[in-house]
N, C-alpha and C positions, 0 to 999 in steps of 0.2 A: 672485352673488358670494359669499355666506356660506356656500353647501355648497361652492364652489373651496375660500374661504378656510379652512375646518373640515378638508375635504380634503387638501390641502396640508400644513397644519399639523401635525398628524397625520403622516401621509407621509415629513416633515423629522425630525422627532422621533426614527419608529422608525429610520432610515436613520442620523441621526447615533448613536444606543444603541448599534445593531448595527454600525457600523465604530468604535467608542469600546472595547465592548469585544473586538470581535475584532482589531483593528487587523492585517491585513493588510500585509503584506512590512512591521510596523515603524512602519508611517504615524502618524505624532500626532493626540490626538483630536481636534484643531481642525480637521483634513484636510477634515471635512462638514459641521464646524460654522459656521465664516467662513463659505463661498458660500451654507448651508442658511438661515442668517439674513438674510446679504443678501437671496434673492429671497425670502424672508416680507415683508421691509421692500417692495419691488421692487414686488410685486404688490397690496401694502395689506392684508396677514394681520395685519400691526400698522403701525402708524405709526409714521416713525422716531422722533418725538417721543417715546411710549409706549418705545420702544426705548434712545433715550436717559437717559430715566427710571429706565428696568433699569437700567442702567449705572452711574448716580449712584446709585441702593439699592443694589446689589451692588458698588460698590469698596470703600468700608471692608474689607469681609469679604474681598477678593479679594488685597489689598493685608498684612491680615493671612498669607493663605495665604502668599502670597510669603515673607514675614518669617519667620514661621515654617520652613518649607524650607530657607530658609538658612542659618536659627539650628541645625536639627539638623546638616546638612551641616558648618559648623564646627565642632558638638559633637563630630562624626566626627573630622574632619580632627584636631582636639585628641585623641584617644584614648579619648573617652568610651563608645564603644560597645566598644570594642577590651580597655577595662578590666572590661565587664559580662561579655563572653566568659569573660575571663580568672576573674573574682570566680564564675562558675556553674560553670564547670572545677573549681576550687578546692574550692568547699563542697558540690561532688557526691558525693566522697568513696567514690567506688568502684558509687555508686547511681545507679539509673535515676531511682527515684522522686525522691531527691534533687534529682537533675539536674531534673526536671521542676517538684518546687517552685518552686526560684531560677527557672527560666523562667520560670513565673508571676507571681514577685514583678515581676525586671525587664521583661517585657513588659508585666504591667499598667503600671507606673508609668510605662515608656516612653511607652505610649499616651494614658495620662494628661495626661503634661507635654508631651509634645512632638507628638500627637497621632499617628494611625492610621499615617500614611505613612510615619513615622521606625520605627515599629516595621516595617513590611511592607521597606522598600527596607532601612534600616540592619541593622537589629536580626536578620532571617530571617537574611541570609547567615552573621551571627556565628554565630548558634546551630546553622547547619550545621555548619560550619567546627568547633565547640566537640564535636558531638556526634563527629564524626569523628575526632577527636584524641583522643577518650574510649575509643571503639569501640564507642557505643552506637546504638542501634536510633534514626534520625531522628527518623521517622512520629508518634510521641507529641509531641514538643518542637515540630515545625513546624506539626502538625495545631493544637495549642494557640494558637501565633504567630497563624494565620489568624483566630483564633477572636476571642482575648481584643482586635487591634486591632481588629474591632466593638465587642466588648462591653465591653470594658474602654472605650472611647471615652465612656460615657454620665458620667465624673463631672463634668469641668469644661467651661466654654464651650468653653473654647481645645482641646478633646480632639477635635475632629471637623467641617470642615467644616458638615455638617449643623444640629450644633450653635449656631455661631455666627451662621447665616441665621436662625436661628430666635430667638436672645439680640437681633440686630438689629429683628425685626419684634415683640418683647414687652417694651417698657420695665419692666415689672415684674422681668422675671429677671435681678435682676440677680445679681453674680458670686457674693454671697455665700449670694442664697436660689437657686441653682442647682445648686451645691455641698453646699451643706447637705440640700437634699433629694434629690438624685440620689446621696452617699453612701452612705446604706441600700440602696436597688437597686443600685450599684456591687456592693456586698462580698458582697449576696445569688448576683448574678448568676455571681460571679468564682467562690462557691463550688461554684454548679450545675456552671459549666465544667470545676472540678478533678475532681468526682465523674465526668461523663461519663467526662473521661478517662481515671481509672482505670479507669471498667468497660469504655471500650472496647478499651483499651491494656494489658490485664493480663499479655498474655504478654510482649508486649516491652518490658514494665517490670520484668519480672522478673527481666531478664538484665544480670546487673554491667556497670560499667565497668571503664575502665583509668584509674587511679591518673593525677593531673593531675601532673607532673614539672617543668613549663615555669620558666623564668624568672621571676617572678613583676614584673609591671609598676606601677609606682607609682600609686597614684590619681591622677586630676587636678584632685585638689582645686580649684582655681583656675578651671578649667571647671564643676562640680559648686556650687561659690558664683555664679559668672553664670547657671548654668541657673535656681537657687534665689534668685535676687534678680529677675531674670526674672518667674518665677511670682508672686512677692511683688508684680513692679510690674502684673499684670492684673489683681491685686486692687483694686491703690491705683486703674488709673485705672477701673476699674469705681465705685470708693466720689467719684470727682472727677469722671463722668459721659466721661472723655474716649474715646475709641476704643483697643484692647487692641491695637491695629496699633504704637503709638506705644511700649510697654512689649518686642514684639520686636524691634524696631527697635533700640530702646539696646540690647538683647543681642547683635544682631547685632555693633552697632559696641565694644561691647566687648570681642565676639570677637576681632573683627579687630585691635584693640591689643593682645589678650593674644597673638596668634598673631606678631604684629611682634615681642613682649618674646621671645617664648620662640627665635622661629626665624628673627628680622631677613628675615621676610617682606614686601614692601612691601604700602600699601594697595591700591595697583593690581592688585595679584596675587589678596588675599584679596577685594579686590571683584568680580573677576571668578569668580575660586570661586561667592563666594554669588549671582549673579547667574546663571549656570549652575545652581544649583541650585533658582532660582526654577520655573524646568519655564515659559517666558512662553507656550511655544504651551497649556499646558497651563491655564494660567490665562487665556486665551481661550476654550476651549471652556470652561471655566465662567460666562463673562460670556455667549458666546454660547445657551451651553444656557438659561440665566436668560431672556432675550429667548425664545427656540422656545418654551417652556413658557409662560411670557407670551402669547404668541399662538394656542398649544391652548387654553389657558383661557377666553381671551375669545371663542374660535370655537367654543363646544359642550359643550370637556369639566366648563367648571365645573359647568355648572347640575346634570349628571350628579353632579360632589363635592358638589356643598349641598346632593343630595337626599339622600347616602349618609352624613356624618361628621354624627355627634349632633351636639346646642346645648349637652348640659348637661354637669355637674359632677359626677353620680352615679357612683359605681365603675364601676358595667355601660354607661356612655356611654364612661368611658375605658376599658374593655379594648376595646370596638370601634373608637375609634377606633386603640389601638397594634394591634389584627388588620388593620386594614383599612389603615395605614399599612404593616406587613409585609408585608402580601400585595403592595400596590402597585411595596414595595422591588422584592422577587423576579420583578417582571411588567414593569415598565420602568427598574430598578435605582433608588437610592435618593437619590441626589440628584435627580434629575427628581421624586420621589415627594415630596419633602421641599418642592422651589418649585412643585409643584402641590396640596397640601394646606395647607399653611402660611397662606395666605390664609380657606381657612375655617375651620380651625380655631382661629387667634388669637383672635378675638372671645369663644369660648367661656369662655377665659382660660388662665393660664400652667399649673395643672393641665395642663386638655388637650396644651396645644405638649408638655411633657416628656413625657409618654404617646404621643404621637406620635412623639416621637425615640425612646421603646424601642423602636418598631417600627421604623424604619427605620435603627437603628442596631443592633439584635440582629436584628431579618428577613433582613440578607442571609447570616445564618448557613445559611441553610436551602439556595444554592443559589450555585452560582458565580454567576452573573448580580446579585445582590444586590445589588453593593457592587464600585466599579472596584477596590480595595483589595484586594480579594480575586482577583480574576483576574490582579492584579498579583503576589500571591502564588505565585498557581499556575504565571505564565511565571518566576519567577524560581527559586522549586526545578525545574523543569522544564529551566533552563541547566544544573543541577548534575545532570541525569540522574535526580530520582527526579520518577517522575510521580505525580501530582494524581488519587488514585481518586475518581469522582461517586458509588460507593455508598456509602464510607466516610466521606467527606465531608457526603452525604447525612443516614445515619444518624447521625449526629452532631448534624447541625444537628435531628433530629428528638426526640432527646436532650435539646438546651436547649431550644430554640427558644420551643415551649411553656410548659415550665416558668420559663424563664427572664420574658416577658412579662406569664405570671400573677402571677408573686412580686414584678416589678418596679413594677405596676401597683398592684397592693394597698398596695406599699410607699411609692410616692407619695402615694397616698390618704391613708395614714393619716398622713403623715408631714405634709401641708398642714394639718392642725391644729393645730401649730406654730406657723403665720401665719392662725391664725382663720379658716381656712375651715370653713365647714360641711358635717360630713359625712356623706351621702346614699348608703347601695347603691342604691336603683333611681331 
């Protein structure tokens, strides 16, 4: 029954990845993940009990996901992305490289506040749409988009699924020593990324725009203070212990009244908005993938992780363990990577967990496979006819990737002396 159950597990695993990310005629990634867990449960690969368990640790987080989704989508719906368009247009000023700075600013901070997804679904189409109206060269501005929602993801909790599994299972990180120390690797990594792109992007950065003409669109200030009272309130309930699900929440609902003041929208309308924007089958396959990994773990693959992720706290324990979380991103994509390390890695302590997130949170730079984010990226310029090259993409990721781990790694290091830890190279 344990080489079925190991068997099996396993089996489920790669089967839900690979229709997850290839999603065939369109299919949602829950399509093989519901029935894959069911018969794990079925056959005793875990017990529904153990199963159930998943499910009470992962709603908080899951529940946050929702929140958030829906808080961008009404950020949308208000003009908030439609005005960043507009504001990159504007201060491009005839420049590519221009043009690309302002990318950078707003898709970091996109990624930041509103985390990976609002940048890849909202945010990408604007900066087509912005570069086309310019007449300039995509390829830089989107190649960037793909990039920095990994990598720009490492500042705050709220910045990345990933993240937040992990802020869950280490009571020590809390909002404010997670922030504080992943800042410095934030603005190290963001700068790697700008350099790549100029050196890989030199010639079609070198070729002007067309002068922005348009109408010029009001701020939405009004949305811009709920985004910023929002971020304000995951601080507060991080420093009052309570869940950061409760802090999108009021944003969401103060969407939806500012959406009623401005466009005598009813609640029933804007609620169904952000309820569609939740993605529910999609936040199934994340409660269900929790459960499959659950049940690899306990049939095999752990003992395989505890013999592989260091115990300790020395520099050279955490760059192994953010290589060995990249690599893992890249090999069965990075959320899997993320509730299959996480268990042995916490113990070591909250050092390791953030060193673990740079790897699975810059690793899937290296590979369309990485990161759903990223493949999400690729079908969506892919609607607009320009295709997703894998050597350019590639080279790119071979560009940071490295670079970007080493600096982020060290920066951590040094930076936990801040909070009295002691610190050790070997």
């Amino acid at each position: 029954m344990t080489w079925l159950a190991e068997t099996l597990s396993v089996a489920v695993l790669v089967i839900v990845m690979v229709l997850a990310l290839l999603r065939p005629r369109g299919l949602p990634e829950a399509t093989a993940a519901v029935p894959g867990t069911l018969l794990l449960c079925l056959v005793g690969a875990i017990s529904w009990s153990n199963a159930g368990e998943q499910i009470v640790t992962m709603g908080p987080t899951v529940i946050f996901l929702a929140a958030v989704l829906a808080l961008s989508e009404l950020a949308r719906a208000e003009g908030v992305f439609r005005y960043s368009g507009q504001l990159m247009a504007t201060r491009a000023k005839s420049s590519s490289r221009r043009l690309l700075w302002w990318v950078f600013i707003i898709a970091s901070v996109t990624t930041a506040v509103l985390s990976l997804d609002a940048t890849i679904v909202l945010l990408t189409p604007i900066i087509l749409t912005t570069t086309r109206r310019l007449n300039a060269r995509p390829e830089p501005h989107l190649y960037a988009t793909a990039h920095l929602a990994n990598t720009a993801s490492l500042l705050l909790p709220v910045s990345n699924l990933t993240n937040l599994l992990a802020v869950a299972a280490v009571p020590e990180l809390t909002f404010a020593r997670f922030t504080t120390v992943m800042a410095l690797p934030w603005l190290l990594t963001i700068g790697i990324e700008w350099l790549a792109m100029r050196i890989e992007f030199r010639d079609e950065l070198s070729r002007a725009t067309t002068a922005n003409t348009d109408r010029r669109q009001q701020a939405p200030i009004a949305a811009l203070i709920i985004l910023g009272l929002t971020l304000a309130g995951f601080a507060v309930c991080s420093l009052l212990g309570a869940e950061p699900f409760w802090a999108a929440l009021a944003g969401v609902v103060a969407f939806a009244v500012l959406r009623f003041i401005h466009h005598n929208e009813s609640f029933g309308i804007e609620a169904g908005r952000a309820l569609r924007a939740t993605k529910p089958l999609f936040l199934a396959f994340v409660l269900c993938l929790g459960i499959i990994v659950e049940a690899v773990v306990k049939n095999g693959l752990g003992s395989l992780i505890d013999r592989l992720v260091p115990s300790g706290q020395t520099l050279v324990s955490l760059l192994a363990v953010a290589v060995i979380a990249a690599l893992l991103s890249n090999l069965i994509n990075n959320l899997p990577a993320v509730l299959v390390l996480l268990p042995f890695v916490a113990p070591a302590g909250w050092m390791a967990v953030l060193t673990m997130l740079v790897g699975v949170n810059i690793g899937p730079n290296l590979s369309y496979a990485g990161s759903l984010a990223t493949l999400l990226w690729r079908r969506i310029i892919g609607e607009h006819d320009l295709p997703a090259h894998i050597g350019r993409f590639t080279r790119l990721g071979l560009l940071t990737v490295p670079a970007n781990i080493l600096v982020s790694v060290c920066a951590i290091w040094a930076m936990s002396g801040l909070f009295g830890m002691e610190l050790q190279l070997i």
